[in-house]
C-alpha positions in Angstrom: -0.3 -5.8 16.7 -1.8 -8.9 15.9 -5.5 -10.0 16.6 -6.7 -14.0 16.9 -10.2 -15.3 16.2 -11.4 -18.7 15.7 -13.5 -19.6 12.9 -14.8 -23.0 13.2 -12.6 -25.1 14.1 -9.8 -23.3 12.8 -7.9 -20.0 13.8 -7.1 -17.3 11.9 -4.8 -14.0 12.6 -4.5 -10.3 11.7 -1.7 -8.2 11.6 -2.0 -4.2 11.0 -0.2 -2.4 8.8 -2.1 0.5 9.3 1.2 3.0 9.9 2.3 2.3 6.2 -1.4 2.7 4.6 -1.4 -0.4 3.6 -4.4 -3.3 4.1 -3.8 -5.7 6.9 -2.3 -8.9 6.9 -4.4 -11.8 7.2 -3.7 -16.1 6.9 -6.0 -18.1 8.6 -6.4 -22.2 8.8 -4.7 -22.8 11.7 -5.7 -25.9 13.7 -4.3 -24.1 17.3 -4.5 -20.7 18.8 -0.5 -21.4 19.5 0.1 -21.9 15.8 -1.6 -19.3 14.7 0.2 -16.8 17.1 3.6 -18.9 16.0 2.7 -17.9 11.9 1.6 -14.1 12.9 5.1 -13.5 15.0 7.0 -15.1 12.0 4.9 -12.5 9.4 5.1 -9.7 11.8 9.4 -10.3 11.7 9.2 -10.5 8.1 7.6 -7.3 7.4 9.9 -5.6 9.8 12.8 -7.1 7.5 10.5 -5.5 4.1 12.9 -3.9 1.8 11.4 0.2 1.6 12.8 0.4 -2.0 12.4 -0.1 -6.2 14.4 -2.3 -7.6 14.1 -0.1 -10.7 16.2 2.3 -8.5 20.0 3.0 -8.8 21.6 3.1 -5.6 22.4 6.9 -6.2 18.7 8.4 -6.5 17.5 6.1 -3.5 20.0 7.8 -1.3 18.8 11.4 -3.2 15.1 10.3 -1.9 15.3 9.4 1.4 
């Protein structure tokens, strides 16, 4: 879920990521409310498409992992 706040005459937004421990998301300097909830859907659909694995993985011990 992402929250909106203005900070002078710009917005900012932040996303949770609080299910996956992780800090949250935050980019700010927006000159509209409408572009900053444009940038958070875009970052919200991108760290739904986040690759969960190593690249120092073989295919063989991910699947022995998961």
């Amino acid at each position: 879920m992402a929250s909106f706040r203005k900070r002078g005459k710009t917005w900012k937004f932040t996303n949770s990521r609080a299910k996956e421990n992780k800090p949250p998301l935050t980019k700010g300097g927006f000159r509209t409310k409408a572009d900053a909830i444009e940038a958070a859907d875009k970052a919200k659909g991108e760290l739904k498409n986040e690759s969960h694995f190593s690249r120092d993985i073989t295919l063989y011990d991910y699947f022995e992992h998961v």
